[in-house]
C-alpha positions as CSV (number, residue, x, y, z in Angstrom):
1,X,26.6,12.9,22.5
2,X,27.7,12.8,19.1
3,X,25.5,15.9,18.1
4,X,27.2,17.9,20.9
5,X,30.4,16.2,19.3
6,X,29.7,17.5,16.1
7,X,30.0,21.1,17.6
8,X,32.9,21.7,19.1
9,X,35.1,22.2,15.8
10,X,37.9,23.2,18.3
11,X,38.0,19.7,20.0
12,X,38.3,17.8,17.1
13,X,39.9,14.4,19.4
14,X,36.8,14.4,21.2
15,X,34.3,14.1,17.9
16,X,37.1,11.6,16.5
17,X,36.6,9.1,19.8
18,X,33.0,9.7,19.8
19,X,32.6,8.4,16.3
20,X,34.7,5.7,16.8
21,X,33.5,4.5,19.7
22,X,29.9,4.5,17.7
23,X,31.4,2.6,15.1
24,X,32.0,-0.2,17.7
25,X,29.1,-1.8,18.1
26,X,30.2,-3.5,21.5
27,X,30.2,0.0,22.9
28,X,27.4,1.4,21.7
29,X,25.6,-1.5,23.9
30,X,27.6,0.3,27.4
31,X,26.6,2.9,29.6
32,X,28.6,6.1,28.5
33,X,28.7,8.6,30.9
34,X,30.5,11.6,29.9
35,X,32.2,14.6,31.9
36,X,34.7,17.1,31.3
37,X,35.5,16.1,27.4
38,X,36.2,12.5,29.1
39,X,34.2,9.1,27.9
40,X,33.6,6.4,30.6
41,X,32.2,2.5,29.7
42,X,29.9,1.1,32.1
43,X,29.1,-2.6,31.3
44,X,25.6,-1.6,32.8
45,X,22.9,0.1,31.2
46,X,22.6,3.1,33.2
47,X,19.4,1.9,35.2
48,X,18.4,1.4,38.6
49,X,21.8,-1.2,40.5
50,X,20.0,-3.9,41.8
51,X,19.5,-3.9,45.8
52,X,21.7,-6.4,47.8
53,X,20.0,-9.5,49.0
54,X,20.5,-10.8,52.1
């Protein structure tokens, strides 16, 4: 993400919050999903939700 970042030199907001929110080292432990120029945090890793147990 930070490498597609890096790229768009006419977005320069969206490198900025990337790189910050690299520098953080609580968020680089979140899932980050990304859409649209937006940033999401996920407190989960991005794997498999565990089923429900009865």
């Amino acid at each position: 993400m930070r490498e597609q970042a890096a790229e768009r030199s006419d977005f320069t907001e969206f490198t900025e919050l990337v790189e910050a929110a690299h520098a953080e080292p609580r968020l680089r432990e979140l899932h980050v999903p990304s859409s649209h120029w937006t940033l999401g945090f996920s407190s989960g890793t991005g794997g498999p939700r565990p089923t429900a147990r009865s």
